[in-house]
KEKE-141565 format. One record per residue (C-alpha): residue number from 1; residue in three letters; x, y, z. Coordinates in pm, 1 decimal. Example, Ala and Ser with C-alpha at 12.3 -4.5 7.8 and 13.67 -1.06 7.14 Angstrom:
KEKE-141565
1 ala 1230.0 -450.0 780.0
2 ser 1367.0 -106.0 714.0
//
This chain:
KEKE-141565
1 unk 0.0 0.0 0.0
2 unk 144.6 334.3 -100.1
3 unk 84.1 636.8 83.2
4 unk 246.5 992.6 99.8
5 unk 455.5 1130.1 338.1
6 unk 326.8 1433.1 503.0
7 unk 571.2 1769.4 493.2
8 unk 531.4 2057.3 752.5
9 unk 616.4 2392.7 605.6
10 unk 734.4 2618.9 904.7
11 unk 818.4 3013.8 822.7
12 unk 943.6 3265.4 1098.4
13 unk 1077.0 3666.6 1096.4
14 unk 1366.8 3567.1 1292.5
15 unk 1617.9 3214.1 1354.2
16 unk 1514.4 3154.1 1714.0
17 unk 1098.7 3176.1 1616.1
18 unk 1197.1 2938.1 1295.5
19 unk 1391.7 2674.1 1537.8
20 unk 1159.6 2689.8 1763.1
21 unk 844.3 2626.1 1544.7
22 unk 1081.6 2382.6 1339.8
23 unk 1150.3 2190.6 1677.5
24 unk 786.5 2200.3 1758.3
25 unk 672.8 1985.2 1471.2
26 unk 547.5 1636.2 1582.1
27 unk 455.6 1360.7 1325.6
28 unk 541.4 1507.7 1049.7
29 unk 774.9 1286.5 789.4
30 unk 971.1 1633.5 629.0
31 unk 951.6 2029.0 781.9
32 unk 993.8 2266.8 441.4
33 unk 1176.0 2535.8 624.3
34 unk 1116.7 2895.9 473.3
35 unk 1413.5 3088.3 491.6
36 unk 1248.1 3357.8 300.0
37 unk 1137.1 3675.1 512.6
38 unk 1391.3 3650.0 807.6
39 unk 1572.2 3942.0 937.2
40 unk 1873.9 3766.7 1050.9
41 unk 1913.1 3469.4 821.7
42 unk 2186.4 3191.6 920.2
43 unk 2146.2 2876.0 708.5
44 unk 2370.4 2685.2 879.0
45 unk 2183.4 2763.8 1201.1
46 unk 1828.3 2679.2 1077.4
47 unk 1966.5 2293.1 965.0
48 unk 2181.6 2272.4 1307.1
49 unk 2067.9 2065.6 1580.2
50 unk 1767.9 1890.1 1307.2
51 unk 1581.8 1584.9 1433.6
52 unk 1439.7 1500.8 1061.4
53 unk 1479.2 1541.7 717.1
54 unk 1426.1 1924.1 605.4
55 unk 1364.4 2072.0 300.6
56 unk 1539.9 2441.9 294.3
57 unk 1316.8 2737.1 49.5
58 unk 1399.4 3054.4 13.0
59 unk 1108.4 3169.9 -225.0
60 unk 1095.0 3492.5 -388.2
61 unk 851.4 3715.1 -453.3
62 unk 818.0 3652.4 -837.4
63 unk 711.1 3302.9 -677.6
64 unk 475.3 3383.5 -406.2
65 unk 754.6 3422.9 -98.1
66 unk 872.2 3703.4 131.2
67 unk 1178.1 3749.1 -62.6
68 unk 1276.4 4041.4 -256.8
69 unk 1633.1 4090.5 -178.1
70 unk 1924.9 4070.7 -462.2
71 unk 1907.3 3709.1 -703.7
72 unk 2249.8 3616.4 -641.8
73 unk 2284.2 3642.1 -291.2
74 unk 1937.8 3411.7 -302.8
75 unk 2121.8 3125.3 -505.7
76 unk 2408.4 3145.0 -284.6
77 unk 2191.5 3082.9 12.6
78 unk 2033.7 2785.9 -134.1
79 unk 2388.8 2694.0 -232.2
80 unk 2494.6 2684.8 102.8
81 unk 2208.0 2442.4 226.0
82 unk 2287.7 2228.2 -25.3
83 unk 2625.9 2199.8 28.9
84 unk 2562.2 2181.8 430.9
85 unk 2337.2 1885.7 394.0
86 unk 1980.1 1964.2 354.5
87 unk 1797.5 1672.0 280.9
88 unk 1616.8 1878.6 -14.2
89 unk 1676.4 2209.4 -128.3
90 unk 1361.7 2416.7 -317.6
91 unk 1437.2 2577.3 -669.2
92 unk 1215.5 2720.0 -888.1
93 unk 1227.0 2645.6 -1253.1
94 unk 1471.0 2928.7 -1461.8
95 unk 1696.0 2976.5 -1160.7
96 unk 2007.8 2833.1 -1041.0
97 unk 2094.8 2663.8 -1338.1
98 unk 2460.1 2622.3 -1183.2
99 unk 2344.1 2440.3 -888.7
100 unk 2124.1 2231.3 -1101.1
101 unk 2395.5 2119.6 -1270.4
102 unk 2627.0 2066.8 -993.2
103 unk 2399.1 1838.7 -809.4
104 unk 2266.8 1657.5 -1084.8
105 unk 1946.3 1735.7 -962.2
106 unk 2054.6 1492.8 -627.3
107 unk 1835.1 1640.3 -307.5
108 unk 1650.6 1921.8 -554.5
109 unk 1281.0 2001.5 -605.3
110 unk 1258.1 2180.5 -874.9
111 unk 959.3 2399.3 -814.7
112 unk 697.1 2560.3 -1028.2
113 unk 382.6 2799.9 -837.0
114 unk 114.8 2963.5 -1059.7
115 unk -80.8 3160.7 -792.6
116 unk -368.9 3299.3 -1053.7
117 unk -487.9 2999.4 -1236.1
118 unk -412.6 2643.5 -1380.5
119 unk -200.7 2717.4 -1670.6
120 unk -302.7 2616.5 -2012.9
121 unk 10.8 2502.8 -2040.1
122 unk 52.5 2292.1 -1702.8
123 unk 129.8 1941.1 -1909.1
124 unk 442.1 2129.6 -2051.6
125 unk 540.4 2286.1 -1739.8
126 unk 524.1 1957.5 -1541.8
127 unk 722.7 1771.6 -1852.1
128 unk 1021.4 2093.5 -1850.3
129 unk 1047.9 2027.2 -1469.4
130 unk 1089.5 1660.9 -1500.6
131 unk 1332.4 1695.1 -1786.7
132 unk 1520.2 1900.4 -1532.3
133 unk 1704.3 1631.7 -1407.4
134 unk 1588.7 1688.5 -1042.8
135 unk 1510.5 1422.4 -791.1
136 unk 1149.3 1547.0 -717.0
137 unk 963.7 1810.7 -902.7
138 unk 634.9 2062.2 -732.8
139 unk 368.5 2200.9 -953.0
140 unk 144.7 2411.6 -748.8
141 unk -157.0 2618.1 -892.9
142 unk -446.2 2821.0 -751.1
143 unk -758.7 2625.0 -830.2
144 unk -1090.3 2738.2 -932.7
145 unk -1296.7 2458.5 -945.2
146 unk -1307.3 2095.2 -857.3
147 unk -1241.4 2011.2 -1217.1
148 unk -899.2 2219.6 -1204.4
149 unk -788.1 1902.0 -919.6
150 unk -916.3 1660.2 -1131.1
151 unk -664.0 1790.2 -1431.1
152 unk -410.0 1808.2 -1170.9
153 unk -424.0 1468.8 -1068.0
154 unk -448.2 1334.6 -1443.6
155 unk -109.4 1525.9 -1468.0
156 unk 45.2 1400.2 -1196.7
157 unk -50.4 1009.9 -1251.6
158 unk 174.1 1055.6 -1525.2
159 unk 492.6 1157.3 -1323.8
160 unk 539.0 804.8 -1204.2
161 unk 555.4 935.4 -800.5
162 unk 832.8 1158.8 -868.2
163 unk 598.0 1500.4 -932.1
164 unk 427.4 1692.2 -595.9
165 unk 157.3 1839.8 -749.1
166 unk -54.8 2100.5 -540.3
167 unk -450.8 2257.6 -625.0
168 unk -390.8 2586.6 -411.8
169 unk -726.7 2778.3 -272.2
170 unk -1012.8 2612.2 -122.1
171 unk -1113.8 2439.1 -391.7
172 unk -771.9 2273.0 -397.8
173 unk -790.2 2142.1 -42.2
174 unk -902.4 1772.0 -215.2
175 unk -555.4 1772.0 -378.9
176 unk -321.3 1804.7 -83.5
177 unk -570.4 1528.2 131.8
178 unk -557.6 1275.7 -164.2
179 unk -186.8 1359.2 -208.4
180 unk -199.7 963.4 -238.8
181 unk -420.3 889.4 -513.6
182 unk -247.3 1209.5 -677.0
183 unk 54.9 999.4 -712.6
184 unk 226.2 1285.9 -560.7
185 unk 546.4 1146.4 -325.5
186 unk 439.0 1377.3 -8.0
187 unk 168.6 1707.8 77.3
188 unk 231.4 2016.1 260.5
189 unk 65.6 2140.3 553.4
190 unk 106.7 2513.0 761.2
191 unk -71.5 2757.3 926.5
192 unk -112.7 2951.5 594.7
193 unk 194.8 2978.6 426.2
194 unk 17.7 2897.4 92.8
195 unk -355.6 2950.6 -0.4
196 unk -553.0 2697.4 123.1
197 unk -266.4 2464.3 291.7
198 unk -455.7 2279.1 585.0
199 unk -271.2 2275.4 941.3
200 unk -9.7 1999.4 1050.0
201 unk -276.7 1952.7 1346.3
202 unk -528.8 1896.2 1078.9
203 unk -384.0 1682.5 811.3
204 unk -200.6 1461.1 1053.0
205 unk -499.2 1423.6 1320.5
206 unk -842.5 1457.6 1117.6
207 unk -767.5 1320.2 786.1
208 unk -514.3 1054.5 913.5
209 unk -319.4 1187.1 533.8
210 unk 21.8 954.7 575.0
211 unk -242.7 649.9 578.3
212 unk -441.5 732.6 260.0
213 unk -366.2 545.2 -28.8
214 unk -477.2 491.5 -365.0
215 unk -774.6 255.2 -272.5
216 unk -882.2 437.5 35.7
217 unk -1275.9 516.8 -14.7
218 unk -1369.5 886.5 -49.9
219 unk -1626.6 1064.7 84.8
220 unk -1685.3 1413.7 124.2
221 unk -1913.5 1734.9 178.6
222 unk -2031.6 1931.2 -141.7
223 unk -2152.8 2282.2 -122.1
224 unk -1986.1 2620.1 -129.2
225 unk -1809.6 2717.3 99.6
226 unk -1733.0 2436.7 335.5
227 unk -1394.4 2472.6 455.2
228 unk -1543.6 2543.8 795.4
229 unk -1777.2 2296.5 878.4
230 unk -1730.5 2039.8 1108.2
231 unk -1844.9 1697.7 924.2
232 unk -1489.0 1644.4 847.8
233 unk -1324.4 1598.3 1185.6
234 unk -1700.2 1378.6 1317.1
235 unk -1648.0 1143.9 1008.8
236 unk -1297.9 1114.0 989.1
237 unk -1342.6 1034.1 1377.6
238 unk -1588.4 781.3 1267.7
239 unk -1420.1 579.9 1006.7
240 unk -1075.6 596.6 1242.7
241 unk -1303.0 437.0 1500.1
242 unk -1490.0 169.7 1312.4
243 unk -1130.2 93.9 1153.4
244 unk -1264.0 151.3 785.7
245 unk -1016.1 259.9 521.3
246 unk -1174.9 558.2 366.4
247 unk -1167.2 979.3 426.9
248 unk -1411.6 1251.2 421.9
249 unk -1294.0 1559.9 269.0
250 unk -1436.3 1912.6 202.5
251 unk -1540.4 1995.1 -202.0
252 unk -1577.7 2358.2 -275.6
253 unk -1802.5 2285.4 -599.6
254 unk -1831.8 2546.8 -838.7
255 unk -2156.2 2388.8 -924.7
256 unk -2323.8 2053.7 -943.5
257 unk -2196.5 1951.3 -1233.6
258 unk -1822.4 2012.3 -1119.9
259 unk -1923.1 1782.8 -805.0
260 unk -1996.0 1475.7 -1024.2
261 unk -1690.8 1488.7 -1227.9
262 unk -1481.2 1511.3 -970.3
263 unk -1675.5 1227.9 -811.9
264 unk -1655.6 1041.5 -1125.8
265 unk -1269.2 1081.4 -1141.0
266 unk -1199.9 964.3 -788.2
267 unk -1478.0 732.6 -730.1
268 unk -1644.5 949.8 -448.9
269 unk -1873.9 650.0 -259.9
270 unk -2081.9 899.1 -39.7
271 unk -2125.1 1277.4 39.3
272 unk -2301.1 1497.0 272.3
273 unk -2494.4 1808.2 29.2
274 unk -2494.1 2154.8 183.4
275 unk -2605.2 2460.6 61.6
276 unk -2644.3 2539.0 -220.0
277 unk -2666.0 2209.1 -356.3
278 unk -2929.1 1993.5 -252.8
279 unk -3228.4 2010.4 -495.5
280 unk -2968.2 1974.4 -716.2
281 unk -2877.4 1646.1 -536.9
282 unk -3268.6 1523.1 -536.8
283 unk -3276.9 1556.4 -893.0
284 unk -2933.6 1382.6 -917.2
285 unk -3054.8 1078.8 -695.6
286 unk -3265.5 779.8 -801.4
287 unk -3412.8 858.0 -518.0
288 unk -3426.3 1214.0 -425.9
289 unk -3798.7 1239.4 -516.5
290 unk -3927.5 1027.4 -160.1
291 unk -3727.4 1335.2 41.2
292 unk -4039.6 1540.2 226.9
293 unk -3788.0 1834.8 173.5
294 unk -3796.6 1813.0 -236.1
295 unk -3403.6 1805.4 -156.3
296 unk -3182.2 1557.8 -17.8
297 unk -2840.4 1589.8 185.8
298 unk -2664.3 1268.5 130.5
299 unk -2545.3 1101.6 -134.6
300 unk -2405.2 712.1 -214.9
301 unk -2272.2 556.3 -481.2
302 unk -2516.4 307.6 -610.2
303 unk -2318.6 192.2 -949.8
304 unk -2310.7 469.4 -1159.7
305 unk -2601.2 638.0 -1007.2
306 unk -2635.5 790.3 -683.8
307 unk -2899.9 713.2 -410.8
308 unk -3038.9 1036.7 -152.1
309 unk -3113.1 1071.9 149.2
310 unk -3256.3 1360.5 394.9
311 unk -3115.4 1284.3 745.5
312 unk -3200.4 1642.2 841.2
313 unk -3577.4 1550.2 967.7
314 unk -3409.5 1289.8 1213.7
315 unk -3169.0 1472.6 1309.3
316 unk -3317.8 1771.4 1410.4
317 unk -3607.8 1560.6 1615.6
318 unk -3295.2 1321.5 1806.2
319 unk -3268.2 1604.0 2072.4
320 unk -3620.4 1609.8 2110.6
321 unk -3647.8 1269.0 2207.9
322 unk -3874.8 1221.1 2510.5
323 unk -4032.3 1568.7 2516.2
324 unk -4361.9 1597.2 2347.2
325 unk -4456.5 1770.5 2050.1
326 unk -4763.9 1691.3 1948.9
327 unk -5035.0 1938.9 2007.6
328 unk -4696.1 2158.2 2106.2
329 unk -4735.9 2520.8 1926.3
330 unk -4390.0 2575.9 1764.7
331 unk -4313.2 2939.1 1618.5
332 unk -3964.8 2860.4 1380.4
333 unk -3770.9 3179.2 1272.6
334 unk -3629.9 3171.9 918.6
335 unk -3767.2 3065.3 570.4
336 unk -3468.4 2864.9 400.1
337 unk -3428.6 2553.9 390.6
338 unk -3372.4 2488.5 745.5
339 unk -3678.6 2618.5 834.9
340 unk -3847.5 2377.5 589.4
341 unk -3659.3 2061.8 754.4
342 unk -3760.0 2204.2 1070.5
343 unk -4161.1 2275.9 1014.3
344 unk -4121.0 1872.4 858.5
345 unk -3988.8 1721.1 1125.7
346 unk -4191.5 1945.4 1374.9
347 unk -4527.5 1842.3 1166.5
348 unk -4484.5 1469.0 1134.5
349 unk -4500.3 1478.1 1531.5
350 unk -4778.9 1640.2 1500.7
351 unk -4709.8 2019.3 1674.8
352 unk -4884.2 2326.6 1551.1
353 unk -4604.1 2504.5 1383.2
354 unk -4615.2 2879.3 1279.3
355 unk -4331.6 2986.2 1015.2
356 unk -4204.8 3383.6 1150.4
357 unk -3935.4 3608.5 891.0
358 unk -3877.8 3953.6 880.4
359 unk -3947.0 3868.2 515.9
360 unk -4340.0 3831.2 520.5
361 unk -4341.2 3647.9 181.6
362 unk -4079.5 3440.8 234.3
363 unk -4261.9 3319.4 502.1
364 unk -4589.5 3267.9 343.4
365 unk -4428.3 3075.0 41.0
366 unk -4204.6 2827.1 267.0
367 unk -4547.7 2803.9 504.0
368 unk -4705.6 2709.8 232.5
369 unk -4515.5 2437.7 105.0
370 unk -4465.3 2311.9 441.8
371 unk -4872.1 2290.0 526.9
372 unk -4794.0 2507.7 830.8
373 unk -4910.5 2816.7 877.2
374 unk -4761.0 3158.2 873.3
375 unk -4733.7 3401.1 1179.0
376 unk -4652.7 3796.1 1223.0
377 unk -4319.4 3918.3 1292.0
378 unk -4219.9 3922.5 1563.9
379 unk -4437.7 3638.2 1677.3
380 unk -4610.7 3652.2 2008.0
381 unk -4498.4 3472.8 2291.2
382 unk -4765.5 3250.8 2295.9
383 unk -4550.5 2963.2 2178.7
384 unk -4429.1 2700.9 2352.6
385 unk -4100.7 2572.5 2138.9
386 unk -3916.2 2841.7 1959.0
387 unk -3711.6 2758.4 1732.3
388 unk -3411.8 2957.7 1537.0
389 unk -3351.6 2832.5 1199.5
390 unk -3180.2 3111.7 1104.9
391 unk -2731.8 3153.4 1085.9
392 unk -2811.8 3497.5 1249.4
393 unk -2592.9 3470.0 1618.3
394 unk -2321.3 3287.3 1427.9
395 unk -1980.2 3336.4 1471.5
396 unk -1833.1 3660.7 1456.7
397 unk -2142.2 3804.3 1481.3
398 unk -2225.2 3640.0 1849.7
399 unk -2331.8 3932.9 2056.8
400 unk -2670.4 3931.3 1781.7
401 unk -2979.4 3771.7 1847.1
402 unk -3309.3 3691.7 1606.3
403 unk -3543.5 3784.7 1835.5
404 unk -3530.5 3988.7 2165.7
405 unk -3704.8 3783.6 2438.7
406 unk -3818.6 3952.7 2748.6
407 unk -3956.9 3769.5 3010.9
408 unk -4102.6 3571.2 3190.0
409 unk -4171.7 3334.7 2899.7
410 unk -4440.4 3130.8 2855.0
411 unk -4251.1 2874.9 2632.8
412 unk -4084.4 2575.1 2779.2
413 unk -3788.6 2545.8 2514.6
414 unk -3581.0 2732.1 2297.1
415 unk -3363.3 2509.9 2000.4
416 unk -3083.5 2709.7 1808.6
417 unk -2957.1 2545.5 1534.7
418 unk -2630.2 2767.5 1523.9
419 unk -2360.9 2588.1 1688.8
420 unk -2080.4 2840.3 1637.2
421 unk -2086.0 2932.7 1889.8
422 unk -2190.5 2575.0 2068.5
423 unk -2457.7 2843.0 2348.4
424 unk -2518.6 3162.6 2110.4
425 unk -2656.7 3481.6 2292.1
426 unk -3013.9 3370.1 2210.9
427 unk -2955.2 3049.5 2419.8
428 unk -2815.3 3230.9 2720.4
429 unk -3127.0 3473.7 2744.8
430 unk -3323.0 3219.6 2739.6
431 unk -3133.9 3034.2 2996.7
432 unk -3190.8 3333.6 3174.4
433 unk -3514.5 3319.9 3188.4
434 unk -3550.4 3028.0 3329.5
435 unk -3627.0 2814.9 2973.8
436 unk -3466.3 2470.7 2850.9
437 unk -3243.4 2537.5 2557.6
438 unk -3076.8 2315.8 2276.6
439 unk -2804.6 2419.2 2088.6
440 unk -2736.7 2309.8 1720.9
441 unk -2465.9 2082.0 1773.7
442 unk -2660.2 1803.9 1888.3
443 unk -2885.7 1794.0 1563.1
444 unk -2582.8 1828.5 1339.4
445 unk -2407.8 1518.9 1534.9
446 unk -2761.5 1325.4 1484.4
447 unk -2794.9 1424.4 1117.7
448 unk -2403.6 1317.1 1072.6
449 unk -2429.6 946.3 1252.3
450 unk -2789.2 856.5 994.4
451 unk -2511.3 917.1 697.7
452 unk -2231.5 724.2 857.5
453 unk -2472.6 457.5 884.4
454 unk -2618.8 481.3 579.3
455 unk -2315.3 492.4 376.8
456 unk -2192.4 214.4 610.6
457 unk -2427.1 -18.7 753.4
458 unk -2231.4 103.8 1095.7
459 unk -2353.4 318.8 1352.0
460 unk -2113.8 577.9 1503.1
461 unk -2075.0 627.8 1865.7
462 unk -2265.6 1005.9 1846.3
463 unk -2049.3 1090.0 2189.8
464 unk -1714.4 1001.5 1987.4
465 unk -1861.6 1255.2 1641.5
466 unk -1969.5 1498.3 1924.8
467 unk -1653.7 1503.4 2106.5
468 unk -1457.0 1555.3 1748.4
469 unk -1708.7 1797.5 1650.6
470 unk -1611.3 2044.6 1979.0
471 unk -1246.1 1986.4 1940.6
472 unk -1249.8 2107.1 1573.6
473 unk -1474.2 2414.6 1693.4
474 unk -1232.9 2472.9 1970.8
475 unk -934.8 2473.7 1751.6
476 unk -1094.9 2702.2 1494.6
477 unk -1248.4 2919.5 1787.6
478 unk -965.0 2899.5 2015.8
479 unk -1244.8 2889.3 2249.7
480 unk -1326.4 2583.3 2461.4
481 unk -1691.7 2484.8 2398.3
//
């Protein structure tokens, strides 16, 4: 089984911050250290004292780095790591032709970035850098679309394992996860050092990316944006748990149709379907049509079709079990498609349910399609579950609320479906007023473990995709939930 090794990229303004941070990497396989941007550079001092193999950069400008000083004392710095023993030294293509040939391309990556676009001419590129001569050759380009990986990956398949090739951008994060089934020989990872690049934390941890290989299953969650949702880190969990060789990863789709060739390409077996892609999903699925929604948010492979699912109904009612709703009178803020899953669920156990926006309309029309009714904004307190199905109290913007509440409150129970933050501002009055609350995290933990087992046949410990689910918040908060 061939995997890829993972490679830490590490950049500083001085040598003590850039040993320290290089020191501080943990289960990584390389650390690319950036000598580019620091005041008091001292190449021998950044490979003294090494506990791994390092790859030394010193990137200019003209290719995306923090260097803009004078060309020749640049090649004489990566000169001098090469001669001191760096395991790899970075050049980019057209320069230091005279260390190129000294080395014989021994310990070089010859390097290539294009930070605007897949070139037109990317085959050629990747063929000059391989003709270099150099021991391993990096082709990195700023991605717009899922399909821009998938001509990545056709180009690197042909490089026989000796080509690191790179989508940059969100859309690109696919490409540096499936480094494996790229056929590239190792992936980067840093806190930012080039567009889209994942953290060591993540990469190593959540994706488990030095165990992928070529037949590890994918899976993955479609919609635009998602490189901050959470399903990633509770599925990843899941699979590492159940010991089942496959990954979730996020796909920034430029639209449906970019999905499913990317899917097609590498063999995508099951994805969750955000926003704004599930009626596209229904009418994608062989099944879509028996969704109460008109829209479905997972996806399996079924052959060369796809099968759907709506797991938001159940999931939203699984923190509801054992309080009763029926005959309950509901008011739900919003009219998206949240609200919609919401007045389902609510009305199939049989509450009252009154659908409140600022938008009047809006409400009337999602009502409507529902079979609920519509109420005034704001509603009355004469409610006794309210429920916000709206993103407004999500982080940054946690100080707002929805709705002001004043008490005392008549209702029993207040459900947020926000969960960044895990108790928004809405919760805590509530609390406050002496009312049950619910935050969203519980529903998206129930609506993650019906696709787990769907696409499995396994059921996921829901504590184990919670507990991942608040680490990956915390981490992206820096706030402990």
């Amino acid at each position: 089984m061939t995997t890829t090794l993972l490679c830490a990229a590490v950049t500083a303004d001085s040598m003590a911050e850039l040993r320290h941070r290089r020191d501080e990497v943990l289960g990584a396989d390389l650390v690319e250290l950036r000598l580019d941007g620091i005041r008091d550079l001292d190449v021998a001092g950044a490979l003294l004292g090494r506990n791994g193999k390092v790859i030394v950069t010193v990137r200019p400008t003209w290719q995306g780095g923090r260097y803009d000083g004078d060309e020749a004392t640049r090649i004489a710095l990566l000169e001098q790591a090469w001669t001191l023993g760096a395991d790899y030294v970075d050049v980019e293509f057209g320069a230091a032709e005279g260390l190129m040939a000294r080395s014989r391309g021994a310990r070089i990556v010859r390097s290539f970035h294009d930070f605007e676009r897949v070139p037109a001419d990317a085959a050629d590129r990747l063929r000059a850098l391989l003709a270099s001569g150099a021991e391993v050759v990096k082709l990195a380009a700023l991605t717009h679309c899922l399909a821009d990986v998938v001509a990545l990956a056709d180009l690197a398949r042909t490089a026989d394992g000796r080509a690191v090739v790179i989508g940059m951008g969100p859309t690109g994060a696919a490409s540096r996860i499936l480094a494996a089934q790229m056929g590239s020989p190792w992936t980067y990872a840093g806190d930012g050092v080039a567009p889209g690049q994942l953290t060591l934390a993540r990469m190593r941890d959540e994706f488990h990316a030095q165990m992928i290989s070529a037949t590890t299953a994918v899976y993955g969650l479609v919609g635009q944006p998602v490189d901050h949702s959470l399903s990633p880190a509770m599925h990843n969990a899941a699979f590492r748990a159940a010991d089942i060789d496959a990954v979730y990863v996020p796909l920034a789709a430029a639209d449906f149709a970019d999905f499913e060739q990317f899917a097609r390409a590498f063999k995508v077996q099951g994805v969750s379907v955000t926003a704004p892609y599930k009626l596209d999903a229904s009418r994608a699925s062989a099944t879509g049509s028996d969704s109460p929604l008109g829209a479905v948010n997972t996806l399996r492979r079924a052959g060369d079709r796809w099968e759907g699912r709506n797991t938001d109904i159940a999931g939203f009612l699984a923190p509801l079990a054992g309080r009763p709703l029926r005959g309950a009178r509901v008011s739900v803020l919003g009219a998206g498609g949240a609200a919609r899953a919401v007045a389902a669920a609510l009305s199939s156990s049989g509450a009252a349910v009154r659908l409140h926006a600022r938008r009047t309309e809006a409400a009337r029309e999602t009502a409507a399609a529902c079979g609920v009714e519509a109420g005034e904004w704001p509603p009355a307190g004469d409610w006794d579950v309210l429920v916000n199905a709206t993103p407004v109290g999500t982080s940054p913007h946690v100080a707002d609320v929805p709705l002001d509440l004043d008490g005392p409150l008549a209702g029993r129970l207040v459900y947020d479906l926000v969960y960044n933050p895990p108790e928004t501002a809405l919760l805590r009055r509530a609390r406050s007023l002496g009312a049950d609350v619910i935050g969203g995290l519980p529903m998206l933990v129930a609506q993650a473990a019906a696709q787990f087992e769907w696409w499995t046949g396994q059921r996921p410990s829901s504590s184990l995709m919670h507990d991942a689910a608040r680490a990956r918040l915390a981490a992206a908060t820096g706030v402990l939930p």
